[in-house]
MARGU-278217 format. One record per residue (C-alpha): residue in three letters; x, y, z. Coordinates in steps of 0.2 Angstrom, whole numbers, plus 2048, in hexadecimal, padded with zeros to 3 digits. Last residue first. Layout:
! MARGU-278217
ALAXYZ/...
This chain:
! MARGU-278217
UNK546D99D8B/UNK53FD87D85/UNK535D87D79/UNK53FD8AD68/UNK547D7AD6D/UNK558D7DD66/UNK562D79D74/UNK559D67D77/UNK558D63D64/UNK56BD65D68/UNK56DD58D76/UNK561D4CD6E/UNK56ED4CD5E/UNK57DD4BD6B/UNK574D3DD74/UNK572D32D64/UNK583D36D5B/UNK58BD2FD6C/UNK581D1FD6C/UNK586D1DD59/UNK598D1FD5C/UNK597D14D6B/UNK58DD05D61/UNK59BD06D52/UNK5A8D07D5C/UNK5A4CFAD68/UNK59ECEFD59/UNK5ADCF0D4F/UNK5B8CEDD5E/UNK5ADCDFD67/UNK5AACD6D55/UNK5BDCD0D50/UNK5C2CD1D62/UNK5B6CC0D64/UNK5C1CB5D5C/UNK5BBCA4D5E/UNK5A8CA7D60/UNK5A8CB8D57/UNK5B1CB0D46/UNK5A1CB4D3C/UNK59BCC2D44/UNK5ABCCBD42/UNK5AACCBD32/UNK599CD1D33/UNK59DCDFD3F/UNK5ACCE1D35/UNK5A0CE5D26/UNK597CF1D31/UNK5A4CFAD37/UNK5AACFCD25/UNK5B6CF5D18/UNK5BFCF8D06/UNK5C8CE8D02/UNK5B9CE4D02/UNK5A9CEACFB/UNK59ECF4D04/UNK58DCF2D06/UNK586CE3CFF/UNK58BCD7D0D/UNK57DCD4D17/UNK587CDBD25/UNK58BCEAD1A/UNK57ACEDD18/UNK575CEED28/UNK585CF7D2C/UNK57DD06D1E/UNK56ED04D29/UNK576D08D37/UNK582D18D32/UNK570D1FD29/UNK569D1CD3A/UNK577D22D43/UNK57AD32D37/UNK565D36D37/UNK568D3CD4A/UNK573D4DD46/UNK56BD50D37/UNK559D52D42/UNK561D5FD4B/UNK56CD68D3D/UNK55BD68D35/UNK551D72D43/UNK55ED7DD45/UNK55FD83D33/UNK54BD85D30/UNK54AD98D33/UNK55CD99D26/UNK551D91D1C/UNK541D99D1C/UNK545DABD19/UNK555DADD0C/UNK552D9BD02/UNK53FD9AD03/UNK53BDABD02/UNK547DAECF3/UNK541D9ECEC/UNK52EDA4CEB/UNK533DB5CE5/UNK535DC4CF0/UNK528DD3CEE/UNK528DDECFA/UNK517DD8D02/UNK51EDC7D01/UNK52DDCAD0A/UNK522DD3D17/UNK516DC3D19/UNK527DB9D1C/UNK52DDC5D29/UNK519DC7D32/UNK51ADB3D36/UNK50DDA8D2F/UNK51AD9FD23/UNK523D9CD32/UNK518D8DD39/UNK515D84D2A/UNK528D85D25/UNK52AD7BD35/UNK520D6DD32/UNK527D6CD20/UNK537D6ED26/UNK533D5DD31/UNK52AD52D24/UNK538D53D18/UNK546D4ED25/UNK539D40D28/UNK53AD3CD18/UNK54DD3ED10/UNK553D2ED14/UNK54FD25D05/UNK55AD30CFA/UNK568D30D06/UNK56AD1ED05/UNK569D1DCF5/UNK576D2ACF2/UNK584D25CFF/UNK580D11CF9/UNK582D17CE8/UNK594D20CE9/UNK59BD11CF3/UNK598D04CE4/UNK58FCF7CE7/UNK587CF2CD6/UNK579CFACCD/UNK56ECEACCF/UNK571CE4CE1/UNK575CF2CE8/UNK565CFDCE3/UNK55BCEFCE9/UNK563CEECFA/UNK55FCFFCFB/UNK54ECFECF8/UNK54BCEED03/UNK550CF8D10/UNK543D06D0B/UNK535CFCD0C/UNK528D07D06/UNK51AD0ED10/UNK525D1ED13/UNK525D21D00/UNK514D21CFF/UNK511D2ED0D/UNK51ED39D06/UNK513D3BCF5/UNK503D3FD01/UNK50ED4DD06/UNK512D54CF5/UNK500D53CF2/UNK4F9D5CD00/UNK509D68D00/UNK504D6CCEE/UNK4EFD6ECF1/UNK4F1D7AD00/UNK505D7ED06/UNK511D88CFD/UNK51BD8CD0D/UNK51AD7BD12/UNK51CD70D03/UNK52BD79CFC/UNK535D7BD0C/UNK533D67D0F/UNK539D62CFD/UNK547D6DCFE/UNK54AD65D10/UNK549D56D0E/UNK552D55CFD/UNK563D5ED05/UNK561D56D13/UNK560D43D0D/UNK56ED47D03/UNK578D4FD10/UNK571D40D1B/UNK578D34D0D/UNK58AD3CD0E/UNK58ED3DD22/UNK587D2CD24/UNK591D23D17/UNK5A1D2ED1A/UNK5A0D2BD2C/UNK59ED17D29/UNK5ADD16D1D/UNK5B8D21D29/UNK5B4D19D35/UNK5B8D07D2D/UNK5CCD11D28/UNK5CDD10D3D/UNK5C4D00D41/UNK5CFCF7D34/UNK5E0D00D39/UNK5DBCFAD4C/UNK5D6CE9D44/UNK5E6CE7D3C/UNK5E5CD8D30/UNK5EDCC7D30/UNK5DECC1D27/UNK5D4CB7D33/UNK5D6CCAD3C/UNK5E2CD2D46/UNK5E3CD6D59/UNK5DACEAD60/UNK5EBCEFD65/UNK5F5CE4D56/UNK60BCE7D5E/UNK606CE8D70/UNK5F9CD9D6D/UNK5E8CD6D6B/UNK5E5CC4D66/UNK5EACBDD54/UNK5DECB9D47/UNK5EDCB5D3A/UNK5FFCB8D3D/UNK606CACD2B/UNK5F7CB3D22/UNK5FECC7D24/UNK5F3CD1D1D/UNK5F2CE4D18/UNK5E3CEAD16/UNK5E1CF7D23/UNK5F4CFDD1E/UNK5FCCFCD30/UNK5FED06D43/UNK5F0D12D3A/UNK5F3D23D42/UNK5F7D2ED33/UNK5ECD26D25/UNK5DDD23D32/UNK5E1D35D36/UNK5CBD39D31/UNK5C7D29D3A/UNK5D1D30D4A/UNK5C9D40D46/UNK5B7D3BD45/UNK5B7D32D55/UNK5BED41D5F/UNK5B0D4BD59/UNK5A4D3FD5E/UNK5ADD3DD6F/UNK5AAD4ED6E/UNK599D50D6B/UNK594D42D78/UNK59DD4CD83/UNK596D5ED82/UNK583D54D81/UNK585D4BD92/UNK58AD5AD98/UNK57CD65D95/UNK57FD77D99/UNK58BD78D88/UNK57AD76D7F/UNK570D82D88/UNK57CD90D87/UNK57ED8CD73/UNK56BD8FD70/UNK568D9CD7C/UNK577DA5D6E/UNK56DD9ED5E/UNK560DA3D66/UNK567DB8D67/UNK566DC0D79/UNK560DCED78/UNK55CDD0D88/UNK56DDD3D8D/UNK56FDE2D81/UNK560DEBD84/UNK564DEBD96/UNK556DE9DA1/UNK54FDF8DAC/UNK544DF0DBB/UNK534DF9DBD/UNK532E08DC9/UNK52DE03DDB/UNK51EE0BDE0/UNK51EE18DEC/UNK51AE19DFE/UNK512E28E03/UNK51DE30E11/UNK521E3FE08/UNK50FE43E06/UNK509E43DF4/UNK50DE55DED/UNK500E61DE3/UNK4F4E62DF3/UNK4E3E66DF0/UNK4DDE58DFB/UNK4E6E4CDEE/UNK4E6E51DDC/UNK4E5E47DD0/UNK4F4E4BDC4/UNK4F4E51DB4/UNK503E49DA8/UNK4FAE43D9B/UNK4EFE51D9A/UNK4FCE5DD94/UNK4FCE6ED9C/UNK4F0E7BD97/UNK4E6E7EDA8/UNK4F7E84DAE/UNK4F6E92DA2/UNK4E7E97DAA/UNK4DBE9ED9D/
């Protein structure tokens, strides 16, 4: 037999008139771009980033959030005066070289105020939506990757709960426990947990399908392993998102409360409860309310468009 008869199938030829070359002239097709493995694989976290810094409107509403919390966080450093010092003899006085922002009915500070009421505010929004984050997203995990008769009846559960006036709730707990700071962090975050609930749950849907979580369970893995090593860290970006636009509304209900006056208690003080304060005295001293409610309104503006800015970068849609 010809040995050439022999040769690999995959690479015979036709041949072309008998001839074992294509003509010099024929034009051959262009070979297929080479990609580098290394820029291709880019990492999201890494698309992620590039397409937050690309939005402006997102890099400066985080770093006027960013320079919020560190003024409040130096309140202690920065403060021209104690915020509860008072001085009866100066009273509500104008802005002035000496009181920035003027003083209150009190002979108060209002810069010191507005500074120490931050950190009162941050705290508050900060705390209950670690709460509300830590339950939601337990509670979220659980329901979706389990799924069938549990996640019916865990999720019929969260449909209660939304039907409940959760304002009232609060306004509850405060009244008969008392208003101490602790218990206005907790309950808050405890009712705030829902939606933060709803969303993992979404999303755990979705990945317990994926070939990684099948292969876990092929190996072996417990239930909380899955959940804790697999889901979670799958789940992250979605939860800093949503944490990110749960501060203002945790930030404005807590003001709600505090302009009903059963947040906190003086001496201690908020930006809602100078909103109320300055309520009050708004038609003859209106510094008292255009300070509180300036920082207040641009602090929560500003969390708002970083939030969006971020659920924009981590949209799993977009290349």
């Amino acid at each position: 037999m010809d040995p050439a008869t022999m040769a690999n199938p995959c690479d015979h030829k036709p041949r072309d008139g008998g001839a074992h070359h294509q003509p010099a002239s024929h034009h051959q097709p262009d070979a297929a771009p080479h990609h580098n493995p290394v820029e291709s694989a880019v990492s999201p976290w890494r698309r992620s980033r590039e397409r937050f810094f690309a939005n402006r409107g997102g890099v400066a509403a985080g770093l006027f959030v960013l320079a919020i919390f560190v003024l409040c966080a130096a309140a202690p450093l920065i403060a021209p005066f104690p915020f509860e010092a008072q001085d009866l003899s100066l009273g509500p006085a104008a802005p002035s070289w000496e009181h920035w922002l003027g003083t209150d009915v009190l002979g108060r500070d209002v810069l010191s105020r507005l500074l120490y009421g931050g950190q009162i505010s941050l705290k508050i929004g900060i705390v209950a939506t670690a709460v509300s984050c830590v339950i939601g997203v337990f509670y979220g995990l659980v329901a979706g990757y389990f799924g069938g008769v549990a996640d019916s009846a865990m999720m019929r559960i969260v449909d209660i709960l939304y039907a409940l006036p959760f304002t009232l709730f609060v306004i509850l707990l405060t009244v008969v426990f008392g208003q101490d700071l602790w218990l206005i962090y907790v309950a808050i975050g405890a009712i705030s947990w829902l939606t933060m609930a709803r969303i993992v749950r979404s999303r755990a849907q979705e990945l317990r399908t994926q070939p990684f979580i099948e292969a876990a369970i092929c190996m072996g893995q417990t239930a909380p392993k899955i959940l804790l090593r697999h889901l979670f860290p799958n789940v992250l970006g979605t939860v800093i998102v949503y944490a990110t636009l749960t501060v203002p509304g945790i930030m404005l209900l807590e003001a709600f409360i505090s302009f009903l006056g059963l947040g906190v208690k003086p001496p201690m003080t908020s930006w809602g409860l100078m909103i109320k304060e300055g309520t009050d005295a708004m038609a003859d001293y209106p510094w008292l309310l255009i300070a509180p409610g300036a920082a207040f309104a641009g602090t929560l503006f500003a969390l708002n468009v970083f939030g969006d800015a971020l659920r924009d970068a981590f949209d799993p849609k977009k290349s």
